[in-house]
VOPAGU-2260 file (C-alpha; in pm, 1 decimal, decimal comma):
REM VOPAGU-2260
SITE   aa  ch    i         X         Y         Z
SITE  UNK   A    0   -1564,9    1501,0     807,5
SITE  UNK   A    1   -1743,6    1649,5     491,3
SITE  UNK   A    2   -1708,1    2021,6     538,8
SITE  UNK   A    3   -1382,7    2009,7     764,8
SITE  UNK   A    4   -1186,8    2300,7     707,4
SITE  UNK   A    5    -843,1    2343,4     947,2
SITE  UNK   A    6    -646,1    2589,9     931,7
SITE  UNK   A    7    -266,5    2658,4    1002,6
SITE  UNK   A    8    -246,8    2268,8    1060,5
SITE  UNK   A    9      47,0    2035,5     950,2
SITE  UNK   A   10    -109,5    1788,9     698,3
SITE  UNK   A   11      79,6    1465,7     575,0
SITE  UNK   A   12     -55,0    1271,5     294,8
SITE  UNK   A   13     116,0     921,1     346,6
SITE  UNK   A   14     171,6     829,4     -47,1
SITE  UNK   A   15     159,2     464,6    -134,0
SITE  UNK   A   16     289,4     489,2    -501,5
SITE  UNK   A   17     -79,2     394,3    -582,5
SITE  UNK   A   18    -335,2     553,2    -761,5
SITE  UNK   A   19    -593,4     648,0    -524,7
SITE  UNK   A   20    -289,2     795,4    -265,1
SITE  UNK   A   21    -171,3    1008,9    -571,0
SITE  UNK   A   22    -540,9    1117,6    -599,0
SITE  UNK   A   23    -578,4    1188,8    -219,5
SITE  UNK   A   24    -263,2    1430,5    -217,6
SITE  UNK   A   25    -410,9    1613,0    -537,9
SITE  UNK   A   26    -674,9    1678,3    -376,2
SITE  UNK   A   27    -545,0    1762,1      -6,5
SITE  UNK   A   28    -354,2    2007,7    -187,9
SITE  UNK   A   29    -628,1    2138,1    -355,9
SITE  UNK   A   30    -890,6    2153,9     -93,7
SITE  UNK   A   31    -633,3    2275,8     230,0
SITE  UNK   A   32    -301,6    2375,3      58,5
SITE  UNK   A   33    -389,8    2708,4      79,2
SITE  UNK   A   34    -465,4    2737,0     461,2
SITE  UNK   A   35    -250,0    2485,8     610,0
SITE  UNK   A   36     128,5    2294,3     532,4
SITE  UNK   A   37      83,3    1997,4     319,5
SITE  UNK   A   38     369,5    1707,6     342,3
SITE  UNK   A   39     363,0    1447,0     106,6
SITE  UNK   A   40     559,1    1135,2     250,0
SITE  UNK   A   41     675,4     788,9      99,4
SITE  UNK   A   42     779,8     481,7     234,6
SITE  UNK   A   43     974,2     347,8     -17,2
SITE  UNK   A   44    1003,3     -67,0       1,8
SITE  UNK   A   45    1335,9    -273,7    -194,0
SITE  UNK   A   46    1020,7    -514,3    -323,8
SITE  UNK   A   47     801,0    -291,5    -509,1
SITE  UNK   A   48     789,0    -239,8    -925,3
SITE  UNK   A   49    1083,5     -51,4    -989,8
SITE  UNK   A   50     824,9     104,0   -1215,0
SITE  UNK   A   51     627,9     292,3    -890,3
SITE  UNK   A   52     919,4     556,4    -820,0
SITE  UNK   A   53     845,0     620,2   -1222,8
SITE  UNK   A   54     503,5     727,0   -1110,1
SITE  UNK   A   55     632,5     873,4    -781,0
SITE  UNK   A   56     832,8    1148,8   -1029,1
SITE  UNK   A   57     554,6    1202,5   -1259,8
SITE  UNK   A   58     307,0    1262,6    -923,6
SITE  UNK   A   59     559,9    1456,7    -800,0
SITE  UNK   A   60     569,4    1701,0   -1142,0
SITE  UNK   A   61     188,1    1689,3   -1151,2
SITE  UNK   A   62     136,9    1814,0    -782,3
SITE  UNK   A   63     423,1    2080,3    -808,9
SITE  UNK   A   64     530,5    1929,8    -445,2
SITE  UNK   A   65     834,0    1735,3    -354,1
SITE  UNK   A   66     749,4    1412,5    -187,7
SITE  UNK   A   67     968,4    1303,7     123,3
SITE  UNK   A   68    1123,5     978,8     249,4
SITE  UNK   A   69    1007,7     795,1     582,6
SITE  UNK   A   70    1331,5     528,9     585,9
SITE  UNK   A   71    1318,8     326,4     923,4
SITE  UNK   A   72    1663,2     344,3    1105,1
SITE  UNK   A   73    1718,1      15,3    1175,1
SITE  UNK   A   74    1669,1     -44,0     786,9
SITE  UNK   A   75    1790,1     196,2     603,8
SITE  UNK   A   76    1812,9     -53,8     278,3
SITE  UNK   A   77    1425,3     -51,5     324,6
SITE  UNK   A   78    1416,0    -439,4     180,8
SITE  UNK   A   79    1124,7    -660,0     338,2
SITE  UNK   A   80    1383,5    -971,2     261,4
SITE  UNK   A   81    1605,3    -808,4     477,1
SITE  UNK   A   82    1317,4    -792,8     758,9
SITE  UNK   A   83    1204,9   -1157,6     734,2
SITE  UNK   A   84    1560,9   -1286,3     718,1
SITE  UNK   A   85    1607,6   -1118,6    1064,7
SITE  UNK   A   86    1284,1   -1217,9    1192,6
SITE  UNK   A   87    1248,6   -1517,4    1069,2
SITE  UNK   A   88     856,8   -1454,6    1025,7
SITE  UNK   A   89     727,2   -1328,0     722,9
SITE  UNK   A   90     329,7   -1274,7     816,9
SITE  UNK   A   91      10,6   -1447,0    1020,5
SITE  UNK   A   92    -182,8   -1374,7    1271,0
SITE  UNK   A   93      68,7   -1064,5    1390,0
SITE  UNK   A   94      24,0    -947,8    1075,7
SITE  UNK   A   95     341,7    -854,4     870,9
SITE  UNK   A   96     688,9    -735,8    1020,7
SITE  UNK   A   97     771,4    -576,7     684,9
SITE  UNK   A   98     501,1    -379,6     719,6
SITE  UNK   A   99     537,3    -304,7    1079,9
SITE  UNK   A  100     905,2    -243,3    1024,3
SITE  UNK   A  101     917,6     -59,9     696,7
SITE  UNK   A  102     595,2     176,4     751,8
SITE  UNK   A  103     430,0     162,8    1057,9
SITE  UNK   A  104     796,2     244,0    1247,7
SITE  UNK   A  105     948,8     448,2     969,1
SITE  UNK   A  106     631,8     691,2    1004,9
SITE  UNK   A  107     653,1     666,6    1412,9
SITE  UNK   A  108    1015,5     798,3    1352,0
SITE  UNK   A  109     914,3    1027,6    1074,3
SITE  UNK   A  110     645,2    1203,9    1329,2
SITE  UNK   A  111     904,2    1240,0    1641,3
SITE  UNK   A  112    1085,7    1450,5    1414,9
SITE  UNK   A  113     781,1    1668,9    1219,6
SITE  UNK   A  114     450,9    1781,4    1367,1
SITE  UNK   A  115     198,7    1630,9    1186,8
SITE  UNK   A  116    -160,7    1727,2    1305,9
SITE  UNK   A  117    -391,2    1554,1    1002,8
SITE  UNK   A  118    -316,0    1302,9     786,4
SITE  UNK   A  119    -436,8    1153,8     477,8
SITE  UNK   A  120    -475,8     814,4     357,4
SITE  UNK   A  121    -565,3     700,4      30,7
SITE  UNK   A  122    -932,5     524,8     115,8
SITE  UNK   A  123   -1182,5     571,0    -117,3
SITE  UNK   A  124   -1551,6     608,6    -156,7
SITE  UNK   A  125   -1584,1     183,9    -111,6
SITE  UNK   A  126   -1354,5     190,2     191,9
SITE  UNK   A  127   -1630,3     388,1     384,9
SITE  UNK   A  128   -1627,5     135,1     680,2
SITE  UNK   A  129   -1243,6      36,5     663,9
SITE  UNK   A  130   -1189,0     465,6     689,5
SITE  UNK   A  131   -1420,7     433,3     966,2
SITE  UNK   A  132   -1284,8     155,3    1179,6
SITE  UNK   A  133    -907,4     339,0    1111,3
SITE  UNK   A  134    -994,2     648,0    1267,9
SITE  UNK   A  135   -1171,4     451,0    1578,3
SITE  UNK   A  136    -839,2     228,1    1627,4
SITE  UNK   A  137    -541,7     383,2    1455,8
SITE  UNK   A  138    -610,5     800,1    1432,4
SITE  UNK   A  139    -873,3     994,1    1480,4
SITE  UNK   A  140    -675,3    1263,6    1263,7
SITE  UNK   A  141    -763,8    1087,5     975,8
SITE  UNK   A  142    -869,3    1329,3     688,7
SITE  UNK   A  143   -1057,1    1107,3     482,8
SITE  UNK   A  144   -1014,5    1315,2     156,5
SITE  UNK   A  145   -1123,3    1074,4    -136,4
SITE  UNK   A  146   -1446,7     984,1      95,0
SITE  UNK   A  147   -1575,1    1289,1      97,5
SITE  UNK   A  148   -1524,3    1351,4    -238,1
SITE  UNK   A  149   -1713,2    1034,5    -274,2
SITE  UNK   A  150   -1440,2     920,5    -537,4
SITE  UNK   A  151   -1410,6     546,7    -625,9
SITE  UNK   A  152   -1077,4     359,4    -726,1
SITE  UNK   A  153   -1189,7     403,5   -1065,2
SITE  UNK   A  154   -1233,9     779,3   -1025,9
SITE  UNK   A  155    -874,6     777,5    -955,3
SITE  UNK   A  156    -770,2     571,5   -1219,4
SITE  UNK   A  157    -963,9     860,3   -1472,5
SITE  UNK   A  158    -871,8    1090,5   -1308,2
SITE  UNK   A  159    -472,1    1016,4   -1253,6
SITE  UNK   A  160    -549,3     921,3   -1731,4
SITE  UNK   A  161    -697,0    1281,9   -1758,9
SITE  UNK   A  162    -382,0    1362,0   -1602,6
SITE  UNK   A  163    -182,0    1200,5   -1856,8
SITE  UNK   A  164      -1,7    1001,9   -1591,3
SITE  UNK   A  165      57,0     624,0   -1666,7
SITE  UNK   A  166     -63,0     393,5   -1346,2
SITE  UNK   A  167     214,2     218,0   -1225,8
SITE  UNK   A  168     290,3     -61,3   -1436,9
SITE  UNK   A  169     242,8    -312,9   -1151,1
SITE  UNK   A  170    -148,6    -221,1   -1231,2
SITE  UNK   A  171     -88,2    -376,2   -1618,9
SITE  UNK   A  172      31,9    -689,7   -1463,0
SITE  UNK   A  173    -308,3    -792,4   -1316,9
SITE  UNK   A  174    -252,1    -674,7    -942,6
SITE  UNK   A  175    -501,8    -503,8    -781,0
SITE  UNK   A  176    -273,9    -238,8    -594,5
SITE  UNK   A  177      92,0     -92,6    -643,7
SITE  UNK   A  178     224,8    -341,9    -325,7
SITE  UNK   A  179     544,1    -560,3    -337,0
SITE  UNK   A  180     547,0    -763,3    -569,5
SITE  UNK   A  181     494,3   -1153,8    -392,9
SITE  UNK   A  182     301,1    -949,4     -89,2
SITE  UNK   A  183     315,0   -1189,8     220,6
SITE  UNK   A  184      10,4   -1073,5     358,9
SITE  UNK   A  185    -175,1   -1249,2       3,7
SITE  UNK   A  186    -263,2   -1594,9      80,1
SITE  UNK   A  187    -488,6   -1663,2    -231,9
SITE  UNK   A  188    -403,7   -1926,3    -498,6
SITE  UNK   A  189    -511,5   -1652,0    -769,9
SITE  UNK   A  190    -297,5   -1454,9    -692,5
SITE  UNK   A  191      38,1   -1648,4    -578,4
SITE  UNK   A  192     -17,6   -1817,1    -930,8
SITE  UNK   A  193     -41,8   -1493,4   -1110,6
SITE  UNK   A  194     276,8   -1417,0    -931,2
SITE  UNK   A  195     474,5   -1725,3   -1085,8
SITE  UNK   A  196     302,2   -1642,8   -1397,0
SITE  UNK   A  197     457,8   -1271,0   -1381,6
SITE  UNK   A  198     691,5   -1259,2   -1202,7
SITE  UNK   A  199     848,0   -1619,4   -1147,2
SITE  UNK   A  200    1202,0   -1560,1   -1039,5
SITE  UNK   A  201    1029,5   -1324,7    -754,8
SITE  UNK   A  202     811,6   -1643,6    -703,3
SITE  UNK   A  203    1093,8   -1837,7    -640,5
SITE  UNK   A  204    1258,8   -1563,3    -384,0
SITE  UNK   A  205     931,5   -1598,6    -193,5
SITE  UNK   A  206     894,6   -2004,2    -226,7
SITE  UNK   A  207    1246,2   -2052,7     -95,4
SITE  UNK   A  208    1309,0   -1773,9     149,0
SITE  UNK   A  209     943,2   -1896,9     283,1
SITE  UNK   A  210    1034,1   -2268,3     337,3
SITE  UNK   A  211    1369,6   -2159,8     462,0
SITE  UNK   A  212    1200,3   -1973,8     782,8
SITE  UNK   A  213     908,3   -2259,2     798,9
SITE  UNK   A  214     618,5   -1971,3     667,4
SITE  UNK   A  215     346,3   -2129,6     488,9
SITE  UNK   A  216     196,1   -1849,8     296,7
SITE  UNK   A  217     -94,8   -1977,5      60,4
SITE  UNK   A  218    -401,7   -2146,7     151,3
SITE  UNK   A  219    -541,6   -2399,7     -60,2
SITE  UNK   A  220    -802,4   -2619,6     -38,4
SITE  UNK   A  221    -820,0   -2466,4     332,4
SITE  UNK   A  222    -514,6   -2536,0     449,3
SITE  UNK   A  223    -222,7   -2327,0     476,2
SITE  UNK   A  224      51,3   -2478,0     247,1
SITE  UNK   A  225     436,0   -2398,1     126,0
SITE  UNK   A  226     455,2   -2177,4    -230,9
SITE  UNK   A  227     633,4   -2482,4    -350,7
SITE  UNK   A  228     362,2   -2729,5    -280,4
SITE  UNK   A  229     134,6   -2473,8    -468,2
SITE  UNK   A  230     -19,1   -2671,0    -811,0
SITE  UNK   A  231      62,5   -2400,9   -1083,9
SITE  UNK   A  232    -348,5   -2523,9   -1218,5
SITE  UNK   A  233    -451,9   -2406,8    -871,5
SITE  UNK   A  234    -745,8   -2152,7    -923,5
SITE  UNK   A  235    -959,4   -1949,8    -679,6
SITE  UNK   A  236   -1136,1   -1654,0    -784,0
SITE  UNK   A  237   -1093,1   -1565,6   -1161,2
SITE  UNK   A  238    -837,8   -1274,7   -1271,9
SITE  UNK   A  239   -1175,7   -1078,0   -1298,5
SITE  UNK   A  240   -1311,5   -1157,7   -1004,1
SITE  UNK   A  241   -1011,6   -1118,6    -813,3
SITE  UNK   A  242    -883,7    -770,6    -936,2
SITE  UNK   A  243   -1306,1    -675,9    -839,5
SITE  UNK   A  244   -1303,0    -840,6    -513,1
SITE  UNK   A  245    -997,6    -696,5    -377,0
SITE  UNK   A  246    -898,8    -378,1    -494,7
SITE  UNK   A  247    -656,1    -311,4    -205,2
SITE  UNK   A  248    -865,2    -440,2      66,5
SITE  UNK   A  249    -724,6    -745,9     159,6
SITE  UNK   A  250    -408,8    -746,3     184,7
SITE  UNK   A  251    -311,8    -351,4      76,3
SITE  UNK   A  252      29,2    -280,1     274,5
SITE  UNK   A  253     -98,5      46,8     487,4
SITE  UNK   A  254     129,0     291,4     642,0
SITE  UNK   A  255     -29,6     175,6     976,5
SITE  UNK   A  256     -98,7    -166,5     927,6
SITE  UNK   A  257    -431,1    -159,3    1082,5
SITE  UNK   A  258    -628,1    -482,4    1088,2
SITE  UNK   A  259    -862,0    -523,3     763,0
């Protein structure tokens, strides 16, 4: 896609509240605002930092654009709670109906009303082969803008500081990527312990609403157990490792909720 140039074309950058989606609509608006109509569209979830629609503003001032809401219809409150409660399935192997119901059908109803002819996702330069395997079974619109700038998650995190923006504060926390906090598609023991550690009353929210509908959502020791069977000495991966290892891949909550 490295020297793709449209023209006249209705481009929507899908922003995540992350860093590397912030990046992707700087530079979409950089590269193809002058040729085409750039939209930059949230889905904004009940469960996130309270601290990301901070960073939504201060995006917003530094692109000089105003970013839109994609609110599904049938939940306007946009809470994943409210999803599972009325599902009574939180996520497994059909993947994760907040997900499904909060983005991938708040976008589908977002595009019946607005043309949209590219978007833009934030993948970076690492996510070569997850880009690659989107555009083959999501979209082939896919504009994959950080790629061919060859920028890395960390060349978004510089560039977002040379910015002067502060990262969402999620980010200081230890996570990995600006998701829900207590994201159901996580099944680590790293990471559902740095939860409690965190954030323990959202901990608890998960561990009881979980056991409630019968989910089991962390694996340890290779089998899939209940949060509140989870030993808070339970390790996997080290912080280090895990914040390396990750970095939004496995369990980053997409617009599209493509398989990873």
């Amino acid at each position: 896609m490295q020297g793709f140039l449209p023209t006249n074309k209705d481009i929507t950058v899908w922003f995540s509240c992350g860093v590397a989606s912030a990046v992707a609509a700087k530079y979409t608006l950089m590269r193809y605002g002058e040729h085409n109509r750039i939209r930059i569209v949230n889905n904004p979830v009940k469960e996130e930092h309270e601290d990301n629609q901070r960073f939504l503003k201060d995006v917003e001032t530094w692109l000089g654009v105003k970013i839109e809401q994609a609110i599904s219809k049938e939940f306007p409150e946009y809470s994943a709670e409210e999803v599972w409660k009325k599902y009574k399935y939180m996520a497994g192997i059909a993947g994760a109906p907040c997900t499904m119901r909060l983005k991938k059908h708040a976008r589908q109803q977002w595009e019946q009303r607005n043309n949209s002819d590219h978007i833009v996702l934030g993948f970076t330069y690492e996510e070569k082969n997850r880009a690659s395997r989107f555009k083959l079974t999501e979209r082939d619109t896919l504009i994959p803008v950080l790629i061919d700038e060859k920028l890395t998650k960390q060349d978004c995190f510089d560039v977002i500081d040379k910015a002067e923006i502060r990262p969402p504060k999620i980010y200081e926390h230890g996570f990995p990527n600006a998701n829900c906090i207590g994201c159901v598609k996580a099944t680590s023991t790293t990471y559902w312990n740095l939860v409690r550690q965190e954030f323990p009353d959202v901990f608890k929210r998960r561990a009881d609403q979980s056991k409630e509908i019968g989910a089991k959502l962390v694996r340890y020791k290779g089998t899939r157990i209940q949060l509140h069977d989870l030993p808070e000495t339970a390790k996997g991966h080290s912080i280090k490792t895990y914040r390396k290892k990750l970095q939004g891949e496995l369990f980053d909550c997409g617009i599209f909720c493509e398989e990873k």
